[in-house]
C-alpha positions as CSV (number, residue, x, y, z in Angstrom):
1,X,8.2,36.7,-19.5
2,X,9.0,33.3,-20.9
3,X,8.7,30.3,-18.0
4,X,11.2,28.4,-16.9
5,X,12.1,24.8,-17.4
6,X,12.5,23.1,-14.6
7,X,15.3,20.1,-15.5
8,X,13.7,16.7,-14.9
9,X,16.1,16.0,-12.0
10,X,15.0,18.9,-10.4
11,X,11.5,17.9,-11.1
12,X,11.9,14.1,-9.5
13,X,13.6,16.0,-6.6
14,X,10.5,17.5,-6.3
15,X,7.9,15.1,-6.4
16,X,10.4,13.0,-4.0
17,X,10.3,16.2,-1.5
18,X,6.5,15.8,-1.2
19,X,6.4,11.6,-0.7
20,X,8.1,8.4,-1.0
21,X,7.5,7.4,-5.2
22,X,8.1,3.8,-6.6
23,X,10.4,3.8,-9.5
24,X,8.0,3.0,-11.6
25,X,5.8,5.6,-10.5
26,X,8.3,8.2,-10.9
27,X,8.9,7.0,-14.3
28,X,6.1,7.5,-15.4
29,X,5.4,10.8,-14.1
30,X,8.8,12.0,-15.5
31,X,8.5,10.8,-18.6
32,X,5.4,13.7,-19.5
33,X,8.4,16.3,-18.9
34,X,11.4,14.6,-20.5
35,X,12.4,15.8,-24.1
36,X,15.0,14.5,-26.7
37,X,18.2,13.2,-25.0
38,X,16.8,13.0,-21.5
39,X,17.9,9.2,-20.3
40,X,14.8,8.9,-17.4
41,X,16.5,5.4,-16.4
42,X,20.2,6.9,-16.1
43,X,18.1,9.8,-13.8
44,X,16.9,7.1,-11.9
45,X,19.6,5.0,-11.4
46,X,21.4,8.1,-10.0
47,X,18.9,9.0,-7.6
48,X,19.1,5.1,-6.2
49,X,22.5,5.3,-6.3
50,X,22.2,8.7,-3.5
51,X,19.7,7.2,-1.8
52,X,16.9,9.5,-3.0
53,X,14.8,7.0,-4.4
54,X,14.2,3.9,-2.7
55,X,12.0,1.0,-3.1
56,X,11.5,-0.5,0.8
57,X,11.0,3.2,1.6
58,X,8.3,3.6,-0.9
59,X,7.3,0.2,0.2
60,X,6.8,0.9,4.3
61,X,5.3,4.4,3.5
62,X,2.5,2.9,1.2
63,X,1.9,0.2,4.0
64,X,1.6,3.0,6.5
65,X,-0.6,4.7,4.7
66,X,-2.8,2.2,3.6
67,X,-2.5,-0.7,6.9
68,X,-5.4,1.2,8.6
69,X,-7.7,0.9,6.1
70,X,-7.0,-2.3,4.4
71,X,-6.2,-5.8,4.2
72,X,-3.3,-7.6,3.4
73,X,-4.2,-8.7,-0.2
74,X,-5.1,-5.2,-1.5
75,X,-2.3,-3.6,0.0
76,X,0.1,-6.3,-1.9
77,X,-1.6,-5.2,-5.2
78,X,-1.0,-1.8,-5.4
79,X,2.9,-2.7,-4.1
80,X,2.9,-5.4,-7.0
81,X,1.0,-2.6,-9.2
82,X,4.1,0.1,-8.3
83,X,6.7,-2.6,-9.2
84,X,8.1,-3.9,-6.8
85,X,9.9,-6.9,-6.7
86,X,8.4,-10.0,-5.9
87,X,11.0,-11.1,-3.3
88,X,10.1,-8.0,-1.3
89,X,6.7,-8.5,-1.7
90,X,7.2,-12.0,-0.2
91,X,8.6,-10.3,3.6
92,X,6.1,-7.6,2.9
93,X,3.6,-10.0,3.0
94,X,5.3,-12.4,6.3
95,X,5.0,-8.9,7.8
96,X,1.8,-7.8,7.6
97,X,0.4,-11.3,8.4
98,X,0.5,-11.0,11.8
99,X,-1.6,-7.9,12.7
100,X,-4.6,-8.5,10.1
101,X,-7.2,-9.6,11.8
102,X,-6.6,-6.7,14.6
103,X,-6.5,-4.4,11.5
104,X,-9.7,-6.0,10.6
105,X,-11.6,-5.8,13.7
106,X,-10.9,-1.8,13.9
107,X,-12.1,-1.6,10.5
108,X,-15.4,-3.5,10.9
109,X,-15.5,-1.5,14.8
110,X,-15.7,1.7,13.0
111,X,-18.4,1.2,10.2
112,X,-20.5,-1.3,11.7
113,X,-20.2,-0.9,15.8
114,X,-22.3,-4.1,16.7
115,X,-22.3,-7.8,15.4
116,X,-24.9,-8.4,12.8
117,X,-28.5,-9.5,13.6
118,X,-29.3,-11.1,10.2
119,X,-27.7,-13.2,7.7
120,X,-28.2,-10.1,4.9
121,X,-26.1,-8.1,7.6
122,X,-23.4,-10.5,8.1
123,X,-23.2,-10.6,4.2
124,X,-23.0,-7.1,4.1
125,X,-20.1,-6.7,6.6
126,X,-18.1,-9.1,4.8
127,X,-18.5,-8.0,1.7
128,X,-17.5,-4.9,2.5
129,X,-14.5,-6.4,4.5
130,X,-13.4,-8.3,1.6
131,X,-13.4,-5.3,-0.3
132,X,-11.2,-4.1,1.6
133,X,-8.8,-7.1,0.9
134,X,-8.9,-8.9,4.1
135,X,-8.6,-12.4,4.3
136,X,-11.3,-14.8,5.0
137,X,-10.2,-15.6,8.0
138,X,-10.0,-12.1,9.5
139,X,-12.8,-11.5,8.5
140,X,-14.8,-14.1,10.3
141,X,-12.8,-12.9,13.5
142,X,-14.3,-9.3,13.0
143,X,-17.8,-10.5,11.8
144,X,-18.2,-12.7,15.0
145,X,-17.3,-9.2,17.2
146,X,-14.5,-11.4,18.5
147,X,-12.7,-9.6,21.2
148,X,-8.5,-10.1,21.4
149,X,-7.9,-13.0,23.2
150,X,-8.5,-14.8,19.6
151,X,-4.8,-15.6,18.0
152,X,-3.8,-13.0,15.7
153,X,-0.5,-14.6,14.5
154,X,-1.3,-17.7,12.6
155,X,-0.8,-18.3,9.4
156,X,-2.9,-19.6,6.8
């Protein structure tokens, strides 16, 4: 029995079902699939256009996703790294300012528990914090086991 082909807009519908995709992302995954004729940006375009496919919902589902487990700064790559738009990226960023250092005090909470005895400890827990793309600053607020009376909506 031959298999089917599946069309590529049934395809995007598909990988759309299952999460939010950037266009980029979707793109690229569609363009393995697309033969001779198939327009991938026209495709696109239509889904937009139906609300299928949408950028700040992409945008706040990758945030959800990832806000628990990382800092500002790498959360802003991957968006920049899915394409989208610097302008979003911009109140993305005003956004997620304010709840950083909370964000990183859970995160140092759960792997480390207590504040660091030695200076090789305190260099350990902020590495590992700013590889998690926290800011310096939120990191020194986890690092000193600071509890949440600190201010957690400056700016810096």
């Amino acid at each position: 029995m031959a298999k089917l082909q599946i069309s590529l807009k049934a395809r995007a519908l598909r990988y759309l079902s299952a999460r939010e995709h950037s266009r980029l992302e979707l793109a690229r995954k569609l363009a393995r699939y697309a033969q001779e004729g198939d327009d991938i940006e026209a495709l696109l375009d239509t889904l937009e256009a139906a609300k299928l496919l949408s950028q700040a919902r992409f945008s706040e589902s990758l945030i959800h996703r990832r806000a628990h487990r990382y800092g500002n700064s790498r959360i802003l790559s991957e968006l920049q790294s899915h394409g989208i738009d610097a302008d979003a990226l911009i109140d993305i960023k005003a956004g997620l300012a304010s709840g950083e250092i909370a964000r990183a005090r859970e995160v140092w909470r759960k792997k480390f528990k207590q504040v660091p005895a030695s200076a090789e400890e305190r260099a350990k827990q902020m590495r590992f914090l700013l590889q998690r793309g926290f800011s310096h600053r939120a990191i020194q607020s986890a690092v000193k086991g600071g509890g949440d009376d600190d201010s957690d909506s400056e700016d810096y």
